[in-house]
N, CA and C of each residue as an Amber inpcrd file, in Angstrom:
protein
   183
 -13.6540000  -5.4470000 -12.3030000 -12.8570000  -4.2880000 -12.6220000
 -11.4220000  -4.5430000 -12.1500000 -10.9820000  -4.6820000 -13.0130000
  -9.2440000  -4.4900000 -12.7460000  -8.4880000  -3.6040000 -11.8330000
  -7.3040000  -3.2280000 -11.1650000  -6.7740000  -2.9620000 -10.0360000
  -6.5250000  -1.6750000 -10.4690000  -5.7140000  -1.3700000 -11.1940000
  -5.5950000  -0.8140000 -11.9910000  -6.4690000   0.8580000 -12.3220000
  -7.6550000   0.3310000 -12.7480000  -8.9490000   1.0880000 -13.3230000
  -9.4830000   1.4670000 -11.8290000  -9.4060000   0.7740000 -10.4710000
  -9.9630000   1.1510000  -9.6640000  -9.6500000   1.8520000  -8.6290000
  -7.7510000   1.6990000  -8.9280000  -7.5160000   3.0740000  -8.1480000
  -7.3630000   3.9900000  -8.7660000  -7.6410000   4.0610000 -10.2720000
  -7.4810000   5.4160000 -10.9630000  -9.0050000   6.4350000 -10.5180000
  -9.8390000   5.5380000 -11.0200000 -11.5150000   5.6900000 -10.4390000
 -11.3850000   6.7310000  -8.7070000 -10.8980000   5.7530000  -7.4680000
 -10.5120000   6.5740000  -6.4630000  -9.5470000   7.5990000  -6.2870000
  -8.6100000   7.4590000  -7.1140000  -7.8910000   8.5590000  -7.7430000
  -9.1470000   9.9530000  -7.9960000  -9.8980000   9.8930000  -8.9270000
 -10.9170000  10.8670000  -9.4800000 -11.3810000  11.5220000  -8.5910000
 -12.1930000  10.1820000  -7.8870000 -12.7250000  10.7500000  -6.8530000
 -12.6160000  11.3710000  -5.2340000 -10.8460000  11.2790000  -4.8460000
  -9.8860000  12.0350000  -4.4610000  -9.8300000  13.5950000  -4.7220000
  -9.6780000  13.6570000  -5.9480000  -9.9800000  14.9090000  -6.7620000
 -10.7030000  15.6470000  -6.3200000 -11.6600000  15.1980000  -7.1180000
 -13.0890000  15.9040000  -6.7230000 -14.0260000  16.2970000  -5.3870000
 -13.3470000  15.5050000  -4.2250000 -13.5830000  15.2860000  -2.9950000
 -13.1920000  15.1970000  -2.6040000 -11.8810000  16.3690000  -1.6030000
 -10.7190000  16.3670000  -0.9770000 -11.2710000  15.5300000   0.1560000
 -10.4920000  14.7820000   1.1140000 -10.7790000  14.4280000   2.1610000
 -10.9290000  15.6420000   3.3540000 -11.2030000  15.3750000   4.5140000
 -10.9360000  16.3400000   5.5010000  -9.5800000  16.4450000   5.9300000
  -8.9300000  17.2710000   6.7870000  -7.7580000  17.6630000   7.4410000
  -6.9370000  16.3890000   8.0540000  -7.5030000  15.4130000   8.8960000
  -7.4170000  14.5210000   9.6950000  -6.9540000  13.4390000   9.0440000
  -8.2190000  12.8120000   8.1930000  -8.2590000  11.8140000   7.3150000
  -7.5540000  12.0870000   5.9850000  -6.9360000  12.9600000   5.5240000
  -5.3230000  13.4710000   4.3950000  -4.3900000  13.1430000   5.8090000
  -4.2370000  13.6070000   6.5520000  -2.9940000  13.1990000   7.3150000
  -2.8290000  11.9070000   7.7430000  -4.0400000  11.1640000   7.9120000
  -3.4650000   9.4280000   8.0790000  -3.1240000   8.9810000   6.5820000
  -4.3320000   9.4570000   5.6650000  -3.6090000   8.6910000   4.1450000
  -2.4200000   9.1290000   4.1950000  -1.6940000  10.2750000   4.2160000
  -0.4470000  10.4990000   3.9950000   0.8950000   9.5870000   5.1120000
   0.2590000   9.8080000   6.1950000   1.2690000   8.6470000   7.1130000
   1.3760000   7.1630000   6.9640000  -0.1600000   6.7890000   5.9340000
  -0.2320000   5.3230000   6.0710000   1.0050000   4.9690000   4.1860000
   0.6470000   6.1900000   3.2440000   1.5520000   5.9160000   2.4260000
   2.7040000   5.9630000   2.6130000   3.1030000   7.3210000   3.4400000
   4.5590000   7.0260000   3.6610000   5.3920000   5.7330000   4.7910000
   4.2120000   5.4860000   5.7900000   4.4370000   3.9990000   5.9910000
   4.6320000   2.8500000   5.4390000   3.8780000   2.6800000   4.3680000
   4.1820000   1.5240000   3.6400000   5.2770000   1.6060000   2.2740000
   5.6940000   3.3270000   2.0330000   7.0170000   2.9180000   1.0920000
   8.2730000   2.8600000   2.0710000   8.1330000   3.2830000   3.0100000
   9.0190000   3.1060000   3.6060000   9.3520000   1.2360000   4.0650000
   8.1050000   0.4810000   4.4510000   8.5210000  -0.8190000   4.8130000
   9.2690000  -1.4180000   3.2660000   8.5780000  -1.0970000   2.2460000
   8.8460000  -0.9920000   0.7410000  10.1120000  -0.9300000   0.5530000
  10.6880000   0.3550000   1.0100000  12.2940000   0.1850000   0.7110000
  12.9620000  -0.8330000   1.5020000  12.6250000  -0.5270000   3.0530000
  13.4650000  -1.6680000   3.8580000  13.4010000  -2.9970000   3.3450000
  12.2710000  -3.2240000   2.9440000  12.2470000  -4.7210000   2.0870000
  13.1620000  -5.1540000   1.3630000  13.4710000  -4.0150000   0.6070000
  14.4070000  -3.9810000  -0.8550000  15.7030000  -3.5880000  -0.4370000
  15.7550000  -2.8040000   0.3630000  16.9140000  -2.7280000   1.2560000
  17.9460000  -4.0620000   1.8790000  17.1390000  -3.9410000   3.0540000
  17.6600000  -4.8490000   3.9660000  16.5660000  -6.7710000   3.5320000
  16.2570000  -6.7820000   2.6450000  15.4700000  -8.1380000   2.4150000
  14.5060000  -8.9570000   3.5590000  14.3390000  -8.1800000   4.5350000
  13.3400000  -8.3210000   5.6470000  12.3690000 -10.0090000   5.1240000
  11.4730000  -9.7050000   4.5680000  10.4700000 -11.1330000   3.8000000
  11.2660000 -12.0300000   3.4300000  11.1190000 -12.9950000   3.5920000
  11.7930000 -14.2540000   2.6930000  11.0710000 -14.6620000   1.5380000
  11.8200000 -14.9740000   0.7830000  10.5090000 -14.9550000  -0.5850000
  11.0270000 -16.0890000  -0.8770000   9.6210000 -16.6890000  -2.0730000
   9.3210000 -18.2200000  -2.4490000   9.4530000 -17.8650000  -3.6420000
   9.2050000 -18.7180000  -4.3480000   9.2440000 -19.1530000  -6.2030000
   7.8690000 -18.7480000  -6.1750000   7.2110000 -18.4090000  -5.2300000
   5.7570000 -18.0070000  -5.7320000   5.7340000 -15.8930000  -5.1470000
   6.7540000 -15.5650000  -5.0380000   6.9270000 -14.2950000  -4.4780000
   7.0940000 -14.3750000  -2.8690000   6.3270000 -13.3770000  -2.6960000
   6.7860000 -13.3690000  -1.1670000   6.1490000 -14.3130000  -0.0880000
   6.6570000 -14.7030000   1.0500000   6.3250000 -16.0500000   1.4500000
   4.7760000 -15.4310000   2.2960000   3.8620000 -16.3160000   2.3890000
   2.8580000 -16.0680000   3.4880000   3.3630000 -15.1080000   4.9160000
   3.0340000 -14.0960000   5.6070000   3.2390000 -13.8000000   6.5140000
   2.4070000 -14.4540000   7.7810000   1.0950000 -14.6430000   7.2570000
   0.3020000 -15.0640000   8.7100000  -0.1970000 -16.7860000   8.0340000
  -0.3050000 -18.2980000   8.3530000  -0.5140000 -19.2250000   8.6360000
  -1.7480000 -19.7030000   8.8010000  -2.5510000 -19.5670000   7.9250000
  -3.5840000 -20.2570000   9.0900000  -4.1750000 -21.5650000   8.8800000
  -3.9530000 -22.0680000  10.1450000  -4.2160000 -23.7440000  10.3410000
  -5.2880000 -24.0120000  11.2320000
């Protein structure tokens, strides 16, 4: 299943099945966490990026 189709799918089922009080307030801090690193990215260019997109962050050897 494509990426796509499967957060539309959790999308639905979002819907239909609000989360509790607690667990809506981390989804909501963890999205606005990550557009926010999102802009700074695009912002300030934080990542160094490759010809293949953005470079590896973690290494492992």
């Amino acid at each position: 299943m494509d990426p796509i189709a499967r957060l539309s799918l959790r999308l639905a089922r979002l819907f239909r099945h609000p989360p509790g009080r607690r667990k809506a307030i981390v989804m909501l801090v963890a999205l606005v966490l990550a557009l926010a690193i999102g802009l700074a990215d695009r912002a300030f260019d934080l990542f160094p990026k490759t010809d293949h997109g953005h470079a590896r962050l973690l290494r492992w050897h």
